[in-house]
C-alpha positions in Angstrom: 151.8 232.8 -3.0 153.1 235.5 -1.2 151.0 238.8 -0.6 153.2 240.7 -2.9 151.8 238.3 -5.6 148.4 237.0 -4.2 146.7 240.8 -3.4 148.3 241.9 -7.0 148.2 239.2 -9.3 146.2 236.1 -8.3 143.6 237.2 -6.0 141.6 238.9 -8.6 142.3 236.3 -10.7 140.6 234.0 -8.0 137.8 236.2 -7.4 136.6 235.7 -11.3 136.4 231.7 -10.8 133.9 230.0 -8.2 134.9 229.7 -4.5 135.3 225.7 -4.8 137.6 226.0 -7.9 139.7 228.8 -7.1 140.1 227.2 -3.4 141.0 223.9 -5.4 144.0 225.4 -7.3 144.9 227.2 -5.1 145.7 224.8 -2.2 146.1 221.6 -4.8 149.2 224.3 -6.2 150.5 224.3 -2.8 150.1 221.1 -2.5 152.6 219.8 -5.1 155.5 222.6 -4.6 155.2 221.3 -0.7 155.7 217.7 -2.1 158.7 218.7 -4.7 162.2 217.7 -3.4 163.1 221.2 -3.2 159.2 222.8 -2.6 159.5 223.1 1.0 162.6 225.2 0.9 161.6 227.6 -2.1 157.8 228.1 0.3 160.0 229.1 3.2 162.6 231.0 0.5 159.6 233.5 -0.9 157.8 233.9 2.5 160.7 233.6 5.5 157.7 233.3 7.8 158.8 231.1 10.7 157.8 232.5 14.1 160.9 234.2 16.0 161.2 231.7 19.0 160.5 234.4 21.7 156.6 233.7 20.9 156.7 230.1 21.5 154.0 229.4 24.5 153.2 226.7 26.5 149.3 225.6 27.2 148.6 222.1 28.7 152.1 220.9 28.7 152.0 221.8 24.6 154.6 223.9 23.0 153.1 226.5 20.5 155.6 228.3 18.8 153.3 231.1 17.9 150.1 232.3 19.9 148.3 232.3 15.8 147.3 228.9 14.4 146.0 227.3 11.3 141.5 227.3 11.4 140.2 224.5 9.6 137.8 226.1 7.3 140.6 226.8 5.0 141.5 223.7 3.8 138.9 221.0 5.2 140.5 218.4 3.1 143.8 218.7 4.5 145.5 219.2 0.9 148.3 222.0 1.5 148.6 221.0 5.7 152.5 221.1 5.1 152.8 223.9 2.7 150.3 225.8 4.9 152.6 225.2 7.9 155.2 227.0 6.8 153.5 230.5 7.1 154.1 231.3 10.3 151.7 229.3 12.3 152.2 227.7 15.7 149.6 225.2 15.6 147.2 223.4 12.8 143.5 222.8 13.7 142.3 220.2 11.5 138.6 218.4 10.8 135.7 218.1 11.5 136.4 214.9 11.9 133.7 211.8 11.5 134.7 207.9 10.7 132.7 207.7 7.4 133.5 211.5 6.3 130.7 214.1 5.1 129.7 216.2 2.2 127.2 218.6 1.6 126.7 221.6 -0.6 129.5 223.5 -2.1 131.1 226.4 0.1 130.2 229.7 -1.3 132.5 232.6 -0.9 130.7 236.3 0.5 132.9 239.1 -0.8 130.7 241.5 0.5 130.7 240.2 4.1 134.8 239.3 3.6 133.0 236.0 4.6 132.8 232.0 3.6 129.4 230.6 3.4 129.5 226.8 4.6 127.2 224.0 4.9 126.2 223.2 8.4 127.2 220.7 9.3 130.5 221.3 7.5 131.5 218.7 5.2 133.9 216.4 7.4 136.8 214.0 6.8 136.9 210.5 7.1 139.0 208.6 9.5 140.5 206.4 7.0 141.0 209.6 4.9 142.0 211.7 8.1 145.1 209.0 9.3 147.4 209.2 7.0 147.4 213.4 7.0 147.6 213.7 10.6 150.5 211.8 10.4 151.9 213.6 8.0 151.2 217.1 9.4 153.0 215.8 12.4 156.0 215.4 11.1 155.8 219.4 10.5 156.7 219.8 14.3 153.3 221.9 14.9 150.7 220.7 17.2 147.6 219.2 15.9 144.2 219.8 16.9 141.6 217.4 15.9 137.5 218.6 15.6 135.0 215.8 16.2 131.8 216.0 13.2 129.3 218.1 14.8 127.0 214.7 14.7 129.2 211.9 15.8 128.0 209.6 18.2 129.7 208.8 21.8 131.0 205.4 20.0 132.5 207.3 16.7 134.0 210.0 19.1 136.1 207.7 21.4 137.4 205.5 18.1 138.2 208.9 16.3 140.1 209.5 19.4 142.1 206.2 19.9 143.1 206.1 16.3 144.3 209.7 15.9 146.1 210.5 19.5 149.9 209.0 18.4 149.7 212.0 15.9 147.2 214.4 17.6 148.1 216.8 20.3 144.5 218.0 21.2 141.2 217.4 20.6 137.7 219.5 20.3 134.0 218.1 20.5 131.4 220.6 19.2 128.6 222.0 21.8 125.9 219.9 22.4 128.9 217.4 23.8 127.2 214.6 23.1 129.3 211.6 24.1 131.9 213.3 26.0 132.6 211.2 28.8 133.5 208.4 26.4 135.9 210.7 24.1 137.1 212.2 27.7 137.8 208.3 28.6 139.3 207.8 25.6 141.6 210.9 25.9 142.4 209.8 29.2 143.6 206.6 27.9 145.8 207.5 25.5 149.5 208.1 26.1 150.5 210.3 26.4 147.1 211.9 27.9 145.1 213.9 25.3 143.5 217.5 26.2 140.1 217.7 25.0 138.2 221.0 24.3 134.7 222.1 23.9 133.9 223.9 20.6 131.4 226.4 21.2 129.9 228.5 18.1 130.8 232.2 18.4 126.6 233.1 17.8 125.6 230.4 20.7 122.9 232.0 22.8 124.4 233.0 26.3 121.8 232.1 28.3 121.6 228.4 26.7 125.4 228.1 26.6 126.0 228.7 30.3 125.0 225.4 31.6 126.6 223.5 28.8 129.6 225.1 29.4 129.4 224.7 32.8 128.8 221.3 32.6 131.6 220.1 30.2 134.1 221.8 32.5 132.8 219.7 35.5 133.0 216.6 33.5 136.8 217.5 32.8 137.3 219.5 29.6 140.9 221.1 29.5 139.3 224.7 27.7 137.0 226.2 25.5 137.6 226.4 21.5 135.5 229.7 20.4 134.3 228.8 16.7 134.7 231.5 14.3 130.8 230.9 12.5 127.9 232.4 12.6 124.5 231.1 11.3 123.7 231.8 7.8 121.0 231.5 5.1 120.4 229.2 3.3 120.8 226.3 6.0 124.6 227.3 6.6 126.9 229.1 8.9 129.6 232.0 7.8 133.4 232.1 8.2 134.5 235.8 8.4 134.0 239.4 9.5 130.4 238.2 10.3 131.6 236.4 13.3 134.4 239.0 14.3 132.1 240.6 17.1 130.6 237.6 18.3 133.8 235.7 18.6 135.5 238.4 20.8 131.6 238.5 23.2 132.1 235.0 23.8 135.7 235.0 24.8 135.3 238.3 27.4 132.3 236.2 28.6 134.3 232.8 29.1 137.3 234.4 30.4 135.5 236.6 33.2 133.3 234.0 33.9 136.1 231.0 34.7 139.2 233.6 35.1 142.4 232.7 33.9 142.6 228.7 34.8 140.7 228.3 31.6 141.7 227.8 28.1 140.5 229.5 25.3 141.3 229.3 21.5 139.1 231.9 20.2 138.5 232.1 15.5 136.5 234.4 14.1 137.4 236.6 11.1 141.1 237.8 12.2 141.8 239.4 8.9 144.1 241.7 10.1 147.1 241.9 13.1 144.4 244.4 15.0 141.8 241.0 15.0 144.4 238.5 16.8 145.6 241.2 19.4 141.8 242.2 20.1 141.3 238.2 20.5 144.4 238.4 22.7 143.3 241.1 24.5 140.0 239.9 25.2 141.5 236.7 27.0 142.2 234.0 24.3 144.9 232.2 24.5 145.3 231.6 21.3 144.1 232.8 18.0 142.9 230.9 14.8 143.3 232.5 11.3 141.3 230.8 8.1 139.0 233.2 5.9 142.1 235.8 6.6 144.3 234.2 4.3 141.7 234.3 1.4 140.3 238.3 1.7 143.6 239.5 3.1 146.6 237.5 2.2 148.9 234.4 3.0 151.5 236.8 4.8 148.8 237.6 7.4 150.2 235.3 10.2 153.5 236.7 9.5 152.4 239.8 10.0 149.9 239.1 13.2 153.4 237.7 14.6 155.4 241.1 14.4 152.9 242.5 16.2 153.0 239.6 19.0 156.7 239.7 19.0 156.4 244.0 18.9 154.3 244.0 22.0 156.0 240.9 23.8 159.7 242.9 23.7 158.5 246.4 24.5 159.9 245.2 28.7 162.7 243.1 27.2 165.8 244.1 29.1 168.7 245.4 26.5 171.6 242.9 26.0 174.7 243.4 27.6 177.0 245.3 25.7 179.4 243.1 23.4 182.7 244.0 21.7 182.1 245.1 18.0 184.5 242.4 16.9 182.3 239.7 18.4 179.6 240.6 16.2 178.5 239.4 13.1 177.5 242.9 11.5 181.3 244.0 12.1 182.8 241.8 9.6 179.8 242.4 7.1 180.4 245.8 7.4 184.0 245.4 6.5 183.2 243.1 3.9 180.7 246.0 2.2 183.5 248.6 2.9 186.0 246.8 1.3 183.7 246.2 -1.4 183.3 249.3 -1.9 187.1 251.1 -1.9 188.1 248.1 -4.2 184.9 249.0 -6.4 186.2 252.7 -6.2 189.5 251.8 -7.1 188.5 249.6 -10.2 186.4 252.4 -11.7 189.6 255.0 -10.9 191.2 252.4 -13.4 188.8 251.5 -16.1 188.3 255.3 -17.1 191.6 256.2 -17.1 194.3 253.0 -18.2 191.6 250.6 -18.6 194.6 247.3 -18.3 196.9 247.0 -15.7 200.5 246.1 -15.6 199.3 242.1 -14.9 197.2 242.3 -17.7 199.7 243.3 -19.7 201.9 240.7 -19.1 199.4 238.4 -20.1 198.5 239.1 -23.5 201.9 240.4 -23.8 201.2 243.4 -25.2 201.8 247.2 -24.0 199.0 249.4 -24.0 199.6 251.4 -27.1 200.0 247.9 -28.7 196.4 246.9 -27.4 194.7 250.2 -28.7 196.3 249.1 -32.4 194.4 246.3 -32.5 191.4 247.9 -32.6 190.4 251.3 -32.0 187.6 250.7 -30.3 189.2 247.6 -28.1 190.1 250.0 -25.3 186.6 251.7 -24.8 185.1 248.4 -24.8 187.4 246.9 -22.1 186.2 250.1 -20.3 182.9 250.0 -20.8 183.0 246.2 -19.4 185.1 247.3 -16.5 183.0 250.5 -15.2 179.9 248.5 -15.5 181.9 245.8 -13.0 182.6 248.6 -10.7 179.7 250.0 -11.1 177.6 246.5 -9.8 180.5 246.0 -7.0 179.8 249.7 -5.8 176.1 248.7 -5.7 176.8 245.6 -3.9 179.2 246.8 -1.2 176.9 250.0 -0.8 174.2 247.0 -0.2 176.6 244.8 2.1 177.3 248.3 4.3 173.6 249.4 4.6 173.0 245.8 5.5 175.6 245.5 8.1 175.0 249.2 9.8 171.3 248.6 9.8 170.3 245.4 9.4 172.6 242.5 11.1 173.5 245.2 13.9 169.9 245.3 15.1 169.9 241.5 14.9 167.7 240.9 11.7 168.2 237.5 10.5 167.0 238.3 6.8 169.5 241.1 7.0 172.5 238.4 8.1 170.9 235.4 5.5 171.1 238.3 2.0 174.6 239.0 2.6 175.9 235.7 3.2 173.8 234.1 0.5 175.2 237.2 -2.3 178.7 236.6 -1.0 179.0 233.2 -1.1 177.8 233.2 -4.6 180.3 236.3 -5.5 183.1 234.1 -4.5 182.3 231.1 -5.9 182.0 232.7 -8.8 185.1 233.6 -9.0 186.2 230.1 -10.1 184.8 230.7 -13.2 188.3 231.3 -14.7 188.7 227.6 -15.2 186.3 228.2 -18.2 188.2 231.3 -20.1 191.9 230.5 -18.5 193.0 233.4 -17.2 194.0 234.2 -13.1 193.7 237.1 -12.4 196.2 237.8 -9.4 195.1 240.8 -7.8 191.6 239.5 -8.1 192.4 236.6 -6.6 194.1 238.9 -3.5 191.8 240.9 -3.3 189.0 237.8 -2.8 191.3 236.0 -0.2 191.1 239.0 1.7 187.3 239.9 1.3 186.5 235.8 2.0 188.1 236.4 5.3 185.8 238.9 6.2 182.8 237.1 5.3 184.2 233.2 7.4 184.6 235.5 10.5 180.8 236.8 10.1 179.5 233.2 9.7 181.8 232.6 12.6 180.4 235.6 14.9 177.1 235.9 16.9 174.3 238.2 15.0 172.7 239.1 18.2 169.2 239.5 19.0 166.6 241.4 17.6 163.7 244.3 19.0 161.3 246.1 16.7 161.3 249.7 17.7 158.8 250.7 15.1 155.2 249.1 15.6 153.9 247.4 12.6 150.8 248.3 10.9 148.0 246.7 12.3 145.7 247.3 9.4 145.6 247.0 5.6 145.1 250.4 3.6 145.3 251.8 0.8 149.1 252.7 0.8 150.0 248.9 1.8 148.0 247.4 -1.1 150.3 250.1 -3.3 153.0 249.0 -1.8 152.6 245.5 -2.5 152.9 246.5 -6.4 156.2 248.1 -5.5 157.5 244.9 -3.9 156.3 242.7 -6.8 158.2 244.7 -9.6 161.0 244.9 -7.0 161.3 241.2 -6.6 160.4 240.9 -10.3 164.4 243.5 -10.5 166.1 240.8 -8.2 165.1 237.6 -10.4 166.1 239.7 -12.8 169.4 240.6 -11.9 169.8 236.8 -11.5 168.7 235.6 -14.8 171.2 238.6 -16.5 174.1 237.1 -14.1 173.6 233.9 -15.1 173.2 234.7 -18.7 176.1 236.6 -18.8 178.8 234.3 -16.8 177.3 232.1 -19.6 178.7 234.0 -22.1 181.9 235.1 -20.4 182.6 231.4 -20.1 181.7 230.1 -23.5 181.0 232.7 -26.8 182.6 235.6 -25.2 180.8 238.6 -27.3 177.3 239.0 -28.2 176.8 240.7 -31.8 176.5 244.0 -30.9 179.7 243.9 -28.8 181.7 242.9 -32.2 179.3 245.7 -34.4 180.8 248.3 -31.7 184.7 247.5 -32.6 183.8 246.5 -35.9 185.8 243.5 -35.7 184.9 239.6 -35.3 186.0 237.0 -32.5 188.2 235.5 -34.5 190.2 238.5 -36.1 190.9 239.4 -32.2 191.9 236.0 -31.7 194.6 236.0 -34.6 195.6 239.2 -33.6 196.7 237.6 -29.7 195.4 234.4 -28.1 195.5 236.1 -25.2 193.2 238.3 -26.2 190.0 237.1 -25.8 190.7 235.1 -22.7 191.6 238.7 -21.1 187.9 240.3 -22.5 186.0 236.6 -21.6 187.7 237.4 -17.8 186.0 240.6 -17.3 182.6 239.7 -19.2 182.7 236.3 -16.8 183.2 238.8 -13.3 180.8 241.0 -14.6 178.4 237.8 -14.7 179.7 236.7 -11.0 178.5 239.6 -10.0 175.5 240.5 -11.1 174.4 237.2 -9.6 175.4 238.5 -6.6 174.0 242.0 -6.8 170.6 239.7 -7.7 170.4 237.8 -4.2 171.4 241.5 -1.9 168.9 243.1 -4.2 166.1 240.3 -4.3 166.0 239.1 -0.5 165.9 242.3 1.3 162.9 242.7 -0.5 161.4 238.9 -0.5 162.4 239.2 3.7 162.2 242.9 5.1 160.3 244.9 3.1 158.1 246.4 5.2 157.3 249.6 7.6 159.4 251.8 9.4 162.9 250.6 6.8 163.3 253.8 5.6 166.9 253.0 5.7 166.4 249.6 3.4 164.3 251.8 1.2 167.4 254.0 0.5 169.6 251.6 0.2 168.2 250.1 -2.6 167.8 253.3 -4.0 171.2 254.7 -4.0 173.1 251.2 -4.3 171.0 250.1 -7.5 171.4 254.4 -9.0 175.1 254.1 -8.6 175.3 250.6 -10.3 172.5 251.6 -13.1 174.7 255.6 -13.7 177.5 253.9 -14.3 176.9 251.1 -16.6 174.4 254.0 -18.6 177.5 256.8 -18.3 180.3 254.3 -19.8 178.2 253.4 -22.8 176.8 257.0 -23.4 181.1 257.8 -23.2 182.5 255.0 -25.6 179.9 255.7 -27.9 178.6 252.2 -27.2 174.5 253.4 -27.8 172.8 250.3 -29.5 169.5 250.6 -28.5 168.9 246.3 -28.1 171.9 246.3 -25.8 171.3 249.1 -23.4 167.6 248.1 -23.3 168.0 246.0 -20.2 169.3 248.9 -18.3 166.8 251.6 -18.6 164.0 248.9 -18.0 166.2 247.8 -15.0 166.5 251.2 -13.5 162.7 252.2 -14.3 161.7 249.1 -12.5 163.7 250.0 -9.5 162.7 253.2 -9.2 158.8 252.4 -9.7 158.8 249.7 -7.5 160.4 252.2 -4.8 158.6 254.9 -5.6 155.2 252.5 -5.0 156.2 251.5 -1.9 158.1 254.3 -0.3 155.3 255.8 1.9 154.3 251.8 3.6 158.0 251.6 3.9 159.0 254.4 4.9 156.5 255.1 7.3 156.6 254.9 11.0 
């Protein structure tokens, strides 16, 4: 559910239904797609949220490849752990923990406090139930950190501990630490040795706090873990803004107190990049995000990471200066420019001769020859063959704004949409084998192109450094903008589902009715007039097809992957590429006469959606 679709579609949705059920299908949804053979790949697909490795930190000999981690009052039950690790997190906290597991009263969601109300003591999982997820969530590659049940005994603690350390990385006993010389024993014991960490409620009095604290780092505790709960009516505690302030006063406290030899993990209602960094900046050394996801969105780590990775680059010393051929945004660029003079070239052709010699020779049949067939034969060859162009203009327009912008700075996303188009623009290609007819210059004129793309995939992309800081705050202009970016993601899918549909066609029935009302004609007069005939038309109808597929990827994963502020540039990319594609195909049916309103339906809802979905979002993503 990314925020383009949770803050617009399913989050009021949610809101209507009570906090137990909508958390229920929410996570059990996630849940299943991160079990499908394919779910993992279509989570990471829609969200492309893995940290950039430049974050990845190293605390008690642990690798965290992000500073923002997973709370546990989320998903106590541990239902979506490995969908929920693929949003950008660096580490999963799980629990509380206990050996017979816990339940009390249902949670209780606080919209007006952007707040979770929870029983306390939170309902806990057992250790029979608790096994088999940890190790599973291990095998996501994040570290784990387990919470001991606010009431388990010194017994319960130290078993807890023995059974989950092969999967477990760290481990956390709530304040009063009761039994913590035997679950420090037991950490001790374990091998490799387990970190343990005292959990310490962000509302816990100061003044009876500091000899507990005091204590449990005597007895050997490896850091404090800030809880993000306060104390709540009726006999619970709250998970949200409540606990924003008091979070960030216990971690100033802790960190003047023991200086920077101590670990801290601070929670406590980061719901926006400005809460982690203020965390940050306060002296945690690392961040938990839970309630966040629910009041603000699921692309909130993602987000809290470009403004770690903004701030950790601002001293990064510039690369040294490589030769443009070495680069992957060189070839791209060719690629889009070549794109583009052969899209040029083909729309030079299809208003003016419309055939060329080759094609010609083919049906063979002279030009005047072809117009006798059917009047109307030639204007809908054209009309087929400047709404090619017009799609291969938009693309290589796409490709070049890509390369010059994009892949030059480094931008991954930028690189992955233009290799993932092309690649499906020349494999569509092959679709000849299903109307029989090989094109030669089209087959040149890929060999060459292809060329261009191989040396890309074979070049280095380089490596990436925001220059414009990201938002650290949701407003009201982000919220818009989300709309924008759901109806232009709704274009790209789109743009697939026409591609696919009409290489469909090209491949199998050739003409849709209103094509054959236009000439006045039916397939199979064409047919018996030449056999070559239809091949020739099913040949451009099938390209056409090829690419609008690939017009659908350049035009749907710029938006799943980059859309966001200070890419002015993307924004006018996708403006002028998707005009020039949409003018054209309108232009050559408004010329031929070609007006029937069924068939050029699809393109004024197409270039409506574009243009309100850019117009939505142009002042988030333009900004900065």
């Amino acid at each position: 559910m990314p925020d383009w679709f949770y803050r617009t579609v399913t989050q009021p949705l949610f809101f209507r239904l009570p906090a137990v059920q909508a958390r229920d299908l929410a996570l059990g949804f996630m849940s299943r797609l991160a079990r499908l053979p394919f779910g993992p790949a279509a989570i990471d697909f829609l969200g492309h949220m893995r940290a950039d490795p430049r974050l990845r930190q190293t605390f008690l000999g642990i690798d965290f490849p992000t500073a923002v981690g997973l709370g546990p009052g989320l998903d106590a039950r541990g239902a979506a752990w490995p969908a929920l690790a693929r949003f950008g997190f660096g580490f999963l906290d799980l629990g509380p923990v206990t050996v017979e597991g816990t339940s009390g009263p249902p949670i209780v969601r606080r919209a007006e406090h952007e707040a979770i109300w929870s029983p306390d003591p939170p309902d806990s999982l057992g250790l029979a139930t608790v096994g088999p997820k940890a190790a599973e969530a291990a095998r996501l590659g994040l570290p784990l950190l387990v919470r001991l049940g606010t009431a388990v005994s010194a017994t319960d603690g130290a078993r807890i501990v023995r059974e989950l350390a092969p999967h477990v990385h760290l481990f956390a006993l709530s304040a009063p630490a009761d039994g913590l010389g035997d679950v420090l024993d037991a950490a001790q014991a374990a091998s490799p040795r387990r970190p343990v960490l005292l959990s310490v409620p962000a509302d816990l009095d100061a003044e009876a706090a500091g000899p507990l604290v005091e204590a449990a780092v005597a007895a050997g505790v490896a850091g404090l873990l800030i809880d993000g709960s306060v104390r709540a009516e009726p006999g619970g505690r709250l998970i949200g803004g409540p606990a924003r302030e008091p979070a960030l006063a216990q971690v100033r406290r802790w960190r003047d107190r023991f200086g920077e030899d101590l670990f801290l993990i601070a929670a406590g209602g980061v719901h926006e990049p400005a809460d982690a960094l203020a965390l940050r900046e306060a002296g945690a050394d690392l961040v938990e995000v839970d309630s966040g996801l629910v009041y603000t969105g699921p692309g909130l780590p993602k987000r809290i990471n470009d403004a770690f990775l903004f701030r950790a680059t601002r001293d990064e010393a510039a690369e040294p200066p490589v030769r443009a051929p070495e680069r992957t945004w060189f070839w791209t660029a060719l690629l889009g420019a070549g794109m583009l003079v052969g899209s040029v070239l083909a729309l030079a052709i299809a208003v003016t001769r419309v055939v060329l010699p080759y094609d010609e020779a083919f049906v063979g049949m002279h030009l005047h020859e072809l117009a006798a067939v059917n009047p109307r034969l030639l204007a809908f060859m054209s009309h087929d063959r400047v709404s090619l162009a017009g799609t291969m203009i938009a693309i290589g327009a796409m490709y070049l704004g890509l390369s010059l912008h994009g892949v030059r700075r480094g931008l991954h996303w930028a690189q992955q949409s233009i290799f993932l188009s092309a690649f499906t623009g020349f494999a569509s290609f092959f679709l000849f084998l299903g109307f029989g007819y090989l094109d030669p210059f089209h087959a040149f004129v890929t060999a060459i192109l292809m060329q261009f793309l191989v040396m890309g995939v074979h070049c280095r992309l380089g490596t990436y450094t925001p220059d414009v800081a990201p938002p650290l705050r949701s407003d009201r202009a982000w919220r818009r903008s989300l709309w924008g970016q759901l109806l232009l993601v709704i274009h790209g899918f789109a743009l697939l589902g026409a591609g696919a549909a009409i290489s469909a066609i090209g491949i199998t029935e050739v003409f849709v009715p209103q094509d054959l009302e236009f000439m006045g004609t039916t397939a199979e007069a064409l047919k018996a007039a030449n056999a070559h005939l239809v091949p020739l038309v099913a040949h451009d109808r099938a390209t056409f097809g090829g690419m609008l597929l690939a017009s659908g990827w350049v035009f749907l994963c710029p938006v799943l992957w980059g859309f966001r502020n200070g890419s002015a540039w993307l924004w006018w990319t996708l403006l002028v590429a998707g005009s020039s594609a949409y003018a054209a195909a309108l232009g050559i049916h408004l010329a031929v006469g070609y007006t029937s309103v069924l068939h050029l339906l699809p393109v004024f809802l197409g270039w409506c959606v574009l243009l309100l979905g850019l117009g939505l979002s142009r002042e988030t993503v333009c900004g900065g």
